[in-house]
N, C-alpha and C positions, 0 to 999 in steps of 0.2 A: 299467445304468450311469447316474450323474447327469449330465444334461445340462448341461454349462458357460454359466453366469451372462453373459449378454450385460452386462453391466458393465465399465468402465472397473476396472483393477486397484484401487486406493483405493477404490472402491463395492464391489468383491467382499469384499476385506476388512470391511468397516464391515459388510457384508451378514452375515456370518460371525460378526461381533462380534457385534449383537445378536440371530443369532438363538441363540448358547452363551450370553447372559443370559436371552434368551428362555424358552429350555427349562428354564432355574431359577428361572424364576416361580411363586409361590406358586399361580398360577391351573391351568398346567402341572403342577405337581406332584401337585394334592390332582386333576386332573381323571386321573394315572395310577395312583392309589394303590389303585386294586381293580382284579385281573384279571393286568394286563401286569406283568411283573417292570423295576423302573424302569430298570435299564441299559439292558435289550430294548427300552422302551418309550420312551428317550431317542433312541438309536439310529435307530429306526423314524423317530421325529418327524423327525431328524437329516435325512433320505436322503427324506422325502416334503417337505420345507422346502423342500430345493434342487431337487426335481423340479416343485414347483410352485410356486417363486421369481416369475415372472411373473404370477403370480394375487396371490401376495401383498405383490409389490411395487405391482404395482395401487392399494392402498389408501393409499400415500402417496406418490401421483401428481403432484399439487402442489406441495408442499413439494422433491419431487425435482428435476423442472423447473424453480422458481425456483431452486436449490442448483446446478444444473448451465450457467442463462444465469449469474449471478454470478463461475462458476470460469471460463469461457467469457470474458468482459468479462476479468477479471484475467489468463487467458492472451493473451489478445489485447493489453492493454497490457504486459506481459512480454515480447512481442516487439518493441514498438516501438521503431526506433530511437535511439538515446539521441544527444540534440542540448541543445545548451547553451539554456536557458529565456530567453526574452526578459528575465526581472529578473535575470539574472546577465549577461546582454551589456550593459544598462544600469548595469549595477554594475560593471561594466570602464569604463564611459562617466566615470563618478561616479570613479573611482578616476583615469583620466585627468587630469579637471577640476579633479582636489581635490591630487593628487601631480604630477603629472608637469608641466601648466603651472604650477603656483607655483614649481617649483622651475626651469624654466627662464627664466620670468619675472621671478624673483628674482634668478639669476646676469647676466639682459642689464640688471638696473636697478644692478648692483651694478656693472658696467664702466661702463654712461655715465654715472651719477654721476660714478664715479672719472675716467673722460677729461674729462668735463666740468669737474669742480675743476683738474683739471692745466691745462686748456687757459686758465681762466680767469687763470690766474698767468700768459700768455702772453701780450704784447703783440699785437694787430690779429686774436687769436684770438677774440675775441667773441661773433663770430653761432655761430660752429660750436660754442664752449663753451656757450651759451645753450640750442641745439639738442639736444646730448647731452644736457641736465641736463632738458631740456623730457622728452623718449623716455625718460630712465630713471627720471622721477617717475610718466611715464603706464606704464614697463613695473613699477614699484613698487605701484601703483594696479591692475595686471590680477592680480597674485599674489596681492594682499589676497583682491582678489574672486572669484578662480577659487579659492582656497583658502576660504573661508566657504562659496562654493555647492558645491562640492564634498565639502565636507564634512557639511554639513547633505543632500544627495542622496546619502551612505556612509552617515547615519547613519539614515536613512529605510529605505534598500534594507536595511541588513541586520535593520532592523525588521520588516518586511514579512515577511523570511524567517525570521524565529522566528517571528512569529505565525501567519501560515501552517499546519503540522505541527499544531497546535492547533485548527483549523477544520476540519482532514481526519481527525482521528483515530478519529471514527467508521467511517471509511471501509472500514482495511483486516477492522471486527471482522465486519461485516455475510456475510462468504463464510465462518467459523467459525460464524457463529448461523445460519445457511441449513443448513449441514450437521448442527449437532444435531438442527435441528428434524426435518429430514428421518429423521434414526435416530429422534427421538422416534415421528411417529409411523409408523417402519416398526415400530419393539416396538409399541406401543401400538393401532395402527388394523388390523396387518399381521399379523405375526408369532405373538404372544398368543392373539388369538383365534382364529388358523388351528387350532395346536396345541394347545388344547383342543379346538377341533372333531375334531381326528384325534385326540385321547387319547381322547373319550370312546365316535367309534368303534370305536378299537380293543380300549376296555373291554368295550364290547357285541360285541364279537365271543367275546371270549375266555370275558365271560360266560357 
């Protein structure tokens, strides 16, 4: 009975993938072509592959281990909890500065203007008319400027964050190019030459 592949489910497959290309290697093939009849002789290779899967995975030892801290790193950040990123709470800040006091700013420069003009058509209303128009020229004055810098720190943050995706996008290809290489050389270092080593035993046997 084949003894089951201590491999994570995704590596038993992959395992399995090259070794059914494996066995259609032109090296594999021409090393079963005297003696063993090639079903027989596929089969065979078939069933001493998985019995001596830790020998031959052996030989891309390497490439396997980095392939497996990589997936390791990306499960480990797939757990992490998801919390809003410091340049999006500052982009709630900026949206604040840029929206929310201009427009309130704007509505308290818009009444004391307005009481301010009324009051000044008002006899002995002077200092108070004075006062209002002084507060809604200074709250006209905070709109301007909460609305520029706010706007200029919207349009920065969302700068930031397309540019960004672009800086990292190397990132996510690096655990697909760990895992070919790793099948590269489990066919190549592993697999290939095992099974020429057993086809050509088993030629000489049959011889």
């Amino acid at each position: 009975m084949t003894k089951p592949l201590r491999l994570p489910q995704q590596d038993r497959a992959d395992f399995e993938t090259e070794l059914g290309r494996a066995l259609g290697a032109p090296q594999v093939r021409a090393a079963l072509r005297d003696g063993e009849g090639a079903a027989q002789g596929v089969e065979r290779l078939r069933r001493a592959a998985r019995e001596d899967a830790e020998f031959v995975l052996a030989a891309a030892a390497p490439e396997y281990e980095r392939y497996v801290a990589l997936r390791a790193d990306a499960d480990a950040a797939a757990r992490l909890p998801v919390d809003a990123p410091a340049r999006e709470r500052a982009s709630g800040w900026w949206g604040v500065l840029g929206v929310v006091v201009p427009i309130t700013a704007g509505v308290a420069a818009a009444v004391f203007l307005s009481m301010g003009w009324l009051l000044d058509l008002v006899e002995d209303m002077d200092v108070l008319a004075d006062a209002l128009l002084t507060a809604g020229w200074v709250a006209g004055v905070v709109a301007a400027v909460s609305l520029l810098v706010g706007g200029l720190g919207l349009l920065g943050a969302a700068a930031r964050s397309t540019a960004e995706p672009v800086a990292q996008a190397d990132g996510p290809g690096e655990l697909p190019r760990a895992r070919e290489a790793w099948r590269a050389a489990l066919a190549e270092r592993g697999l290939v030459p095992y099974l020429v080593a057993q086809a050509n035993t088993g030629s000489a046997q049959w011889g």
